[in-house]
N, C-alpha and C positions, 0 to 999 in steps of 0.2 A: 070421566076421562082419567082423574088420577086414580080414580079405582082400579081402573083396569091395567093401567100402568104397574100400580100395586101386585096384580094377582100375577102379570107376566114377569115378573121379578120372580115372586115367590114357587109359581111352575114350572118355568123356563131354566135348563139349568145354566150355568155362570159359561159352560165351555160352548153351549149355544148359541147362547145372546150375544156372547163375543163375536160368533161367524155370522151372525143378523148384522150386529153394527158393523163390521170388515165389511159386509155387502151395501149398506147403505152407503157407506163410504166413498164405496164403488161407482154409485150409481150416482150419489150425489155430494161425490166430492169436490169436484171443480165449481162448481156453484158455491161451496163453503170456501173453498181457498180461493177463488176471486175474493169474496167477500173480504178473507183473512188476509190478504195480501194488502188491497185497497186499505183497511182501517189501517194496517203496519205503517203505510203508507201516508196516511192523513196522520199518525199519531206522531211521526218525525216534522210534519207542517205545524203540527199543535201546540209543537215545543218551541216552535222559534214564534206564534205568535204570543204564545204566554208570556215567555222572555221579557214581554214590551210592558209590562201590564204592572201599573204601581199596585195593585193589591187582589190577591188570587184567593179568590173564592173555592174553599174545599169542603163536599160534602162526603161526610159518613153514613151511612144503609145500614141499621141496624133492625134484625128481624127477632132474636134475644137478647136479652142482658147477659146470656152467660156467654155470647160470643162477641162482646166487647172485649178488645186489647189491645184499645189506643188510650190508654190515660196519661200516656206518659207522652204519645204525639199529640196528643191533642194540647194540653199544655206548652209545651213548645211550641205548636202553631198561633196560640194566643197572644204568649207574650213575643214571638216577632210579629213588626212592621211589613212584613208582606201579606202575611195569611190570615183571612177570617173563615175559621169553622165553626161548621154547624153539626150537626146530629139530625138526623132525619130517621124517627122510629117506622117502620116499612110492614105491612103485614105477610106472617106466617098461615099463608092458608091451605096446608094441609090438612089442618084438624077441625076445622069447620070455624063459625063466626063467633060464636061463644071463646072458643079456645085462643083464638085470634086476638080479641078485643082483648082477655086478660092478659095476653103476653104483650102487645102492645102497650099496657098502662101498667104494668111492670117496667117495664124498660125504661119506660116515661120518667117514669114517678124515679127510679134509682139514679137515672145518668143525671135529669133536673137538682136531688138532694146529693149531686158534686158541683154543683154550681156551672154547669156544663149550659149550654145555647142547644137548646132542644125542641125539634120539631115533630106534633103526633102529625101523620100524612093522612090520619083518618080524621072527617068531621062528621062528628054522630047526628051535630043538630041538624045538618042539609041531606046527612047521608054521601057526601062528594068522597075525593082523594084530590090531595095536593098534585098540582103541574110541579115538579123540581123544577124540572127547566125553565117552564113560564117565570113561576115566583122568585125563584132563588140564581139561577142563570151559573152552576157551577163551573168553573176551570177546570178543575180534577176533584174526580167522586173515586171515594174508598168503597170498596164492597166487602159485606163476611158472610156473604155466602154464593158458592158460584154456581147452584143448583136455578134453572128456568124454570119449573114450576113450582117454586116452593112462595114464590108472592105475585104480583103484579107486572104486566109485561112493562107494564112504566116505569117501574123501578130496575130494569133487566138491563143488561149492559149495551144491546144491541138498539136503547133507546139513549142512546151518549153516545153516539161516534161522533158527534163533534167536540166530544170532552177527556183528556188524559186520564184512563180508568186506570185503577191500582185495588190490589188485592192483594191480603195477607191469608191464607187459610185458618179457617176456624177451629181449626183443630192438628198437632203434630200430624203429618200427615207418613203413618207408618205402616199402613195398613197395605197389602200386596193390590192394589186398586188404581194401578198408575196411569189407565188410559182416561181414566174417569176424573183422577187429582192433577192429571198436568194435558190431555188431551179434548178436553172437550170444545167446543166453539168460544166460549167462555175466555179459556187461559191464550188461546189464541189473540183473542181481539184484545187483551189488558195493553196498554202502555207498558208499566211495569209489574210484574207476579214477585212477592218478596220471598224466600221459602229460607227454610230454619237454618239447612248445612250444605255443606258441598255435595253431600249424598243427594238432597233434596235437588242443585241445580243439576248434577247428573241425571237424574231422573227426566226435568226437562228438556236436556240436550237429547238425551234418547229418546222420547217420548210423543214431544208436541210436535206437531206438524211444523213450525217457525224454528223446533232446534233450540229453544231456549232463550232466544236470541235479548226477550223482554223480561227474562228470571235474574233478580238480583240477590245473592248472598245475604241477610241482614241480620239470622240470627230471630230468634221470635219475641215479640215487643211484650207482649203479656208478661213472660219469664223473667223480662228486665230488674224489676223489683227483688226478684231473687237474690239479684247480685249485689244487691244494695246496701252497703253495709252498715247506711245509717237509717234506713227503712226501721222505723216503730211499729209494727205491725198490733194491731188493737187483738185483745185476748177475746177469740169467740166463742171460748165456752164455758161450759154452764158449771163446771166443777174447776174452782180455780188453783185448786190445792194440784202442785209441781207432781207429786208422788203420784199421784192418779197419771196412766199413762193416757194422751190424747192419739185416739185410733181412730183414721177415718176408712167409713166403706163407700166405696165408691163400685157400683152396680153399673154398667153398658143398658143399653135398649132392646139390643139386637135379643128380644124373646122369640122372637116371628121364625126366627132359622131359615134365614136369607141364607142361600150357599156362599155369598162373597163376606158378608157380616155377620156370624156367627160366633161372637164374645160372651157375653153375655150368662151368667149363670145367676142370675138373680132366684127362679125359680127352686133351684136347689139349695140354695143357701140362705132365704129370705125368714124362715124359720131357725134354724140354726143361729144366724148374726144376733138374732132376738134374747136365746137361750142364752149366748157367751156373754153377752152381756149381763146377764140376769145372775149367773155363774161366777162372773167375775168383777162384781161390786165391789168400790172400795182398791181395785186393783189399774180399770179401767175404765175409759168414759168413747161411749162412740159417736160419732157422728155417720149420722145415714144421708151419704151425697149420693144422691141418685141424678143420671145423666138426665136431662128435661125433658125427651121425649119419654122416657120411661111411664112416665103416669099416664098417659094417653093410651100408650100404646094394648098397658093393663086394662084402662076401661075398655077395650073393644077383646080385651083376651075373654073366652071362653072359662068359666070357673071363676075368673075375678069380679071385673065391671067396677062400676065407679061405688060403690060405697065398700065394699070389701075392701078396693086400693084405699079410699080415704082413712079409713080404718085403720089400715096398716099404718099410712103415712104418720096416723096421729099416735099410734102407741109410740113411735123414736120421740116425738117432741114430748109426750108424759112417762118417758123413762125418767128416772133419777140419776141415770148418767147415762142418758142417750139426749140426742137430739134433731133435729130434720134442719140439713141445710140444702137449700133450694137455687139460690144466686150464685153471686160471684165468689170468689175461693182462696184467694192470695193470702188473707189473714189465716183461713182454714188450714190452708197450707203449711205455712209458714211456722203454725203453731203447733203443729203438731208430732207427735212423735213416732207414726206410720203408718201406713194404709195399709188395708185391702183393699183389690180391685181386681174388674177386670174393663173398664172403658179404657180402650186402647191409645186416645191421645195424652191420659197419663202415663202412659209408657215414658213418652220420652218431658214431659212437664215437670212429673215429681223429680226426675233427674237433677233437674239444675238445683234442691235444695239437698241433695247428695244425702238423704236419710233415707234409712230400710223401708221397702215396700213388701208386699207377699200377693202373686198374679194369682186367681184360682183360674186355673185352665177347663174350659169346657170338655175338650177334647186333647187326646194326643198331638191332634192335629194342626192344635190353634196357631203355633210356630210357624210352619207354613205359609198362613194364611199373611203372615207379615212380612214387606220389604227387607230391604239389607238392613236399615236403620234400626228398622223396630226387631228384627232378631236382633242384633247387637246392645239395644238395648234395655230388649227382655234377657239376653244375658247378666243383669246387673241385679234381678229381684230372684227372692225367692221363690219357687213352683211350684204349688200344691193341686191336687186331682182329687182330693175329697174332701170329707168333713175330716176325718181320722188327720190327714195332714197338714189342715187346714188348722183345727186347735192345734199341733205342734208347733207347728211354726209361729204361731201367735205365744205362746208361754216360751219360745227361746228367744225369742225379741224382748219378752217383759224380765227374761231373768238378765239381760245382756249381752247377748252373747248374739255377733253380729262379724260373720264371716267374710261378708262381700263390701266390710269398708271401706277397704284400700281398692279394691278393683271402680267400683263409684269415681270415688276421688279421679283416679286415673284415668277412666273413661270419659268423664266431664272434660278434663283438661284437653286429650285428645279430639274428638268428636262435637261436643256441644257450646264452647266456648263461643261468644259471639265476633267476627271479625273487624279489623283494623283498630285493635285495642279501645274498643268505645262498646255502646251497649245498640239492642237490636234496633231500638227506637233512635236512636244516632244515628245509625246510618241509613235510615228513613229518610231520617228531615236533610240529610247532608243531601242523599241524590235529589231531592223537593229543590231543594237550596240552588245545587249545580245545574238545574236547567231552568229556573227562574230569572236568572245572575242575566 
């Protein structure tokens, strides 16, 4: 099934399967907006029975580690007296059981070594999956991912309507894909949907069938740490000498040439970023941040497969200033002195650390393909269309020479700053707070 799901993506084009879904819509719309109406409806009962309750059980749905970005709510939720959270690692099964199981005891093994209350929902010895509800009996479950087949219907939202859902998207959501990021049955049935700007609740007011009405402003929690200006951030890498510049590459998935998803230049540049490295020892160190589904997607590409990919993977970790980073990224971030990229929810991510980036563009086109946000805030990075452009821009950032400072700066302040003078995770826990009270 998800095969075929797959091939009608990739033959089907994007102006079709649009007038497919407007007709399904059609056809079985009223059946979905009863449903959406009814949960809207039990979610405003939910909240006055919560109200009552000395201690509110909250789970987290976690299908990556790299799409964790409550550390900073989850901590707050600890240390108050009302809430106990958990962690509930969920499986990812579009890549099969193999692939599953290792992303599962990733996530495990990272969120457990923060000292986090973490639940695997797989047991290998019986073969089962965790009841949530049976075992744990959540109040309000957080989701990071709002996709139905990408794990278990157990873990899917439509198996909680007697529980306050909330979702944060897992990614800046910048990409021109608005029925799909704020229209699906999903962002309908949540309690509340947090999204990054007012750009972002415009797009829900427009968009969802509800009008927005469950879309709260908060600013993006992950990004919080950005703003933190007593953040220590631990040094990740591997040459620790200041003069060596720290350059990260950051590579999309999108090799497949989905007509909606089509980022992605890895193919043309994965030789190259090798070279410049090799070119520019002693000058620079890089880190090769490849988006997670990236390696998968290579073992089923044509010409690659899985030990060519491994291969690759391993020469960044035995460069002499290269390296493979795989996880999470705040420190990577943090430390660093600029990217290249083209995975699109650093569009707006690297922003809030207001240092130079450099986008290589697939196509002319790639602008387009982006929302009001993410044009506005691919207006903020450099744009390059080849190699030829791509070394320039990299040797005027190393000589200094960095034009779009002040426009950064200015654009953060306008556009990305998080609201009512607190940070994105604040005003999480404050709306958790005012309907508990």
């Amino acid at each position: 099934m998800r095969n075929l799901k797959a091939l009608y993506k990739k033959i089907i084009p994007l102006a079709v399967r649009d007038q497919v879904y407007a007709f399904r819509l059609f056809l079985g719309g009223n059946k979905e907006l009863k449903l959406i109406k009814s949960q809207q409806e039990q979610n405003r009962l939910l909240e006055e029975k919560i109200a009552g309750k000395a201690k509110i059980k909250v789970a987290f749905f976690v299908v990556f580690s790299a799409v964790w970005k409550f550390d900073e709510l989850y901590k707050l939720l600890v240390a108050s007296e009302r809430f106990e959270p958990v962690i509930f690692i969920c499986p990812y099964l579009i890549y099969g059981q193999e692939k599953m199981l290792e992303e599962m005891n990733i996530a495990s093994k990272k969120l457990q070594e923060k000292g986090y209350h973490v639940v695997n929902t797989y047991n290998a010895k019986n073969d089962s999956w965790l009841d949530i509800k049976q075992e744990f009996k959540p109040d309000i479950v957080f989701f990071t991912n709002p996709y139905r087949y990408v794990t278990k219907d157990d873990y899917y939202i439509t198996n909680f309507s007697d529980v306050l859902t909330c979702y944060v998207p897992y990614s800046c959501a910048v990409c021109s894909l608005q029925k799909s990021q704020y229209d699906q049955l999903f962002h309908n049935l949540l309690w509340r949907f947090f999204v990054e700007t007012p750009i972002n609740l415009e797009f829900s007011k427009t968009f969802s069938r509800i009008k927005g009405i469950n879309t709260r402003v908060s600013g993006y929690p992950s990004l919080d740490v950005f703003l933190n200006k007593n953040y220590q951030p631990t040094d990740v890498w591997k040459i620790k000498d200041a003069q060596v510049k720290r350059v990260i590459w950051a590579p999309h998935h999108t090799i497949d040439n989905r007509e909606e998803l089509d980022f992605s230049t890895f193919l043309f540049y994965h030789e190259f970023m090798l070279k410049i490295a090799t070119e520019l020892e002693g000058k620079i160190q890089l880190a090769f941040k490849p988006h997670p589904i990236l390696k998968a997607k290579l073992y089923d590409l044509e010409g690659w497969g899985k030990e060519r990919t491994d291969n690759y993977y391993t020469m960044w970790e035995e460069l002499p200033n290269g390296q493979l980073e795989l996880g999470e990224y705040t420190d990577l971030f943090y430390t660093s002195d600029f990217m290249v990229f083209d995975s699109i929810s650093f569009i707006m991510e690297y922003l809030y650390l207001q240092k130079p980036g450099i986008f290589t563009l697939k196509s002319p086109h790639v602008p387009k393909k982006l929302n009001k946000l993410g044009e506005l805030c691919l207006g903020n990075y450099y744009k390059v269309n080849n190699k030829e452009e791509l070394r320039a821009s990299i040797l005027q950032l190393l000589a200094g020479e960095d034009p779009l400072f002040q426009t950064r700066k200015t654009f953060f302040k306008e556009y990305l700053n998080p609201p009512n003078n607190g940070t994105a995770t604040e005003n999480i826990f404050h709306e958790l707070i005012k309907t508990v009270k």
